[in-house]
C-alpha positions in Angstrom: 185.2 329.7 198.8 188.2 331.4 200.0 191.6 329.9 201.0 190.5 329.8 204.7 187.4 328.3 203.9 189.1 325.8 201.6 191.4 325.2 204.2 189.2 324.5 207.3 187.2 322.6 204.5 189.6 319.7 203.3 190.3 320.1 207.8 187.3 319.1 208.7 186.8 316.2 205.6 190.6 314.6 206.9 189.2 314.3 210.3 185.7 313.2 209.1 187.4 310.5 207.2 190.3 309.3 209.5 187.4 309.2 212.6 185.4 306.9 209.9 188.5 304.9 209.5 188.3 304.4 213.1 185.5 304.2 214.4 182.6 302.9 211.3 179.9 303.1 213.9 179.7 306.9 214.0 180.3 307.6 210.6 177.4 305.7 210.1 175.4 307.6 212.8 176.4 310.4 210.8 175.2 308.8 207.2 172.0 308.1 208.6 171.9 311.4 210.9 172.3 313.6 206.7 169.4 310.8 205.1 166.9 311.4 208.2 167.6 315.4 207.3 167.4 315.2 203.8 164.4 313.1 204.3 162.6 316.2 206.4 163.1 318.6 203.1 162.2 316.0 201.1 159.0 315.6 203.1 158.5 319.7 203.9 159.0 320.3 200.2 156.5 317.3 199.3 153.9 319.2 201.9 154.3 322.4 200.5 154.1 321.6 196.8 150.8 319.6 197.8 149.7 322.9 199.3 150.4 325.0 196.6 148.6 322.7 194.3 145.7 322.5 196.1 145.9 326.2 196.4 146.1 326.5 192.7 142.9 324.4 192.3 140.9 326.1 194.6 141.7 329.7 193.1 141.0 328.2 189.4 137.5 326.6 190.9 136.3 330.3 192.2 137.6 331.6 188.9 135.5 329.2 187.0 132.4 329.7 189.2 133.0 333.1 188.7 133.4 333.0 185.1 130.4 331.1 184.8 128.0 333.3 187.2 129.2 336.5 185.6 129.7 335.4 181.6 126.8 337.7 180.2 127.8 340.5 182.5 129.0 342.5 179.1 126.1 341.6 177.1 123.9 343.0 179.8 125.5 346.0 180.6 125.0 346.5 176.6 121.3 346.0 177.1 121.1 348.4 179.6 121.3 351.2 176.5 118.5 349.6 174.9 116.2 349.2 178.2 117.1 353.4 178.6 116.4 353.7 175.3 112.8 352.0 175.6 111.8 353.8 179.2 112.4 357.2 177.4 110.6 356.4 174.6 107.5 355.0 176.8 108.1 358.0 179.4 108.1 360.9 176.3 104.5 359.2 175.3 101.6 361.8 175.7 97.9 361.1 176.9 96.9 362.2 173.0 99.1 359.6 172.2 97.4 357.0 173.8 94.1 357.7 173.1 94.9 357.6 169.2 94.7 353.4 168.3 97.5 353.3 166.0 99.8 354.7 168.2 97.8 352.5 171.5 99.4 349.4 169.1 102.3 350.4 168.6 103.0 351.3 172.4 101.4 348.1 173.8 104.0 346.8 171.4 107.1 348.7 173.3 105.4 348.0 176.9 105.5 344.3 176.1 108.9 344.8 174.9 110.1 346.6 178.0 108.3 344.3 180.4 110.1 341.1 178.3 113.3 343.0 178.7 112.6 343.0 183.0 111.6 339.5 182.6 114.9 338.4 181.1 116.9 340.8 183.5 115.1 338.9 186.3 116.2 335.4 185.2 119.0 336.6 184.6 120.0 338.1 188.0 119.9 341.5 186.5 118.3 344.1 189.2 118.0 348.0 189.5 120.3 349.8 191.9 117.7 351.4 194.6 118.5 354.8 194.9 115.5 357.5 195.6 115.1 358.4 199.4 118.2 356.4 200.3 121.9 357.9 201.8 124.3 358.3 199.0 126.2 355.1 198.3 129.6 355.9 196.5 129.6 351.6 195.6 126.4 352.1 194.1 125.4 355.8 193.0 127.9 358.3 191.4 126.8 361.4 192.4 126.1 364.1 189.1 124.7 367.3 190.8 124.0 368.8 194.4 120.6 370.7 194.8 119.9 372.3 197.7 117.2 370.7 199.8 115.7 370.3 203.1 116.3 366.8 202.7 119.1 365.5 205.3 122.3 366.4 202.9 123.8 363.1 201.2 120.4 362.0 200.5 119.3 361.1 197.0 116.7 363.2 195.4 116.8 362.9 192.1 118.0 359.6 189.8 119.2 360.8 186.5 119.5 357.7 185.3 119.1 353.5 187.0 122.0 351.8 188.1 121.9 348.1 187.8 123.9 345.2 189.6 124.1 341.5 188.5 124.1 339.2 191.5 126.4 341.0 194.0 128.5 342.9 190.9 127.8 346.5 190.1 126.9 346.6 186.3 126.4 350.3 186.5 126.3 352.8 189.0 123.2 354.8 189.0 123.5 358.9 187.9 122.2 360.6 190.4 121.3 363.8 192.2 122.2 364.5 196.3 120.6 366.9 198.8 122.9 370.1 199.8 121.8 372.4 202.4 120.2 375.1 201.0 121.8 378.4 200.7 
C-alpha cells in the first residue's frame, strides 16, 4: 500500500471502531453482514471443487473404458503384417499348385490359418476398411496413385493394400488407388 492508501486505511478502521464503540448494534450487522459473505465463497468454492471432482472422475471413467475397449489395438495392428503376409502367400498360389497333394496340405493348412486369423479379428472387433467402388475417404483410405479412368474422379479403383479399423478407431488406413480423368 501506499501512504494514501495507508492513510484512508487506518481512516476508515478509526471510524469503523469509534461507530462500534457507539452504536454495537451495527457493528454487529456488519460482523454478520462479512460471515454471511465469506460463507457464499466458502459455499461457491465448495460447489466448484465438487464439480471439478466429479469432472475428474468422469474423464478417468471414459479413459478407462477406453483403455479397456482399445488395449490390444497395438497387438492387432502388428497382426495385420502377418494376415498380409498370409493373403499374399495364398493369392501367389497357382492352379498346378493345387492340384499337386502335398502342396493341397500344406495350403489347406494356410487357408485354415487365415480363416482363424478373420475369426479372431471378428471377436475381436477387428474389420476391413471397405474401399473398392466407394468415394475416397481421406479418414479411412490414403490415397497412393491416380489412374486415369472413366470412373467418376475420387473414386477408388484399385486397393493396394486393406485398411482395418477396431470398433470406431482406424487401425490402418487402406493404400489405395483413385480415378483421375483421363487425359
Amino acid at each position: 500500500m501506499n501512504e494514501n492508501e495507508e492513510y484512508y486505511h487506518d481512516e476508515a478502521e478509526a471510524i469503523r471502531a469509534e461507530t462500534a464503540a457507539h452504536a454495537p448494534e451495527l457493528a454487529e450487522h456488519d460482523r454478520v453482514a462479512e460471515l454471511e459473505k465469506a460463507l457464499e465463497d466458502a459455499k461457491s468454492k465448495a460447489l466448484y471443487a465438487a464439480a471439478e471432482q466429479q469432472n475428474v472422475r468422469r474423464r478417468l471413467d471414459k479413459e478407462m473404458a477406453d483403455a479397456r475397449t482399445y488395449a490390444a489395438a497395438g497387438f492387432a495392428r502388428d497382426m495385420l503384417a502377418i494376415k498380409d503376409h498370409i493373403d499374399r502367400a495364398l493369392t501367389a498360389v497357382t492352379a498346378e499348385l493345387r492340384a499337386d497333394m502335398t502342396a493341397a496340405n500344406f495350403l489347406a493348412g494356410i487357408e485354415a490359418t487365415a480363416r482363424e486369423l478373420d475369426s479372431v479379428f471378428t471377436r475381436n472387433g477387428v474389420e476391413r476398411v471397405a474401399a473398392k467402388g466407394l468415394p475416397l475417404d481421406p479418414h479411412r483410405h490414403q490415397a497412393m496413385v491416380e489412374i486415369p479412368s472413366n470412373e467418376e474422379p475420387g473414386t477408388v479403383i484399385e486397393e493396394m493394400q486393406a485398411g482395418y479399423v477396431m470398433k470406431d478407431r482406424l487401425l490402418r488406413p487402406a493404400l489405395v488407388g483413385v480415378a483421375k480423368k483421363p487425359d
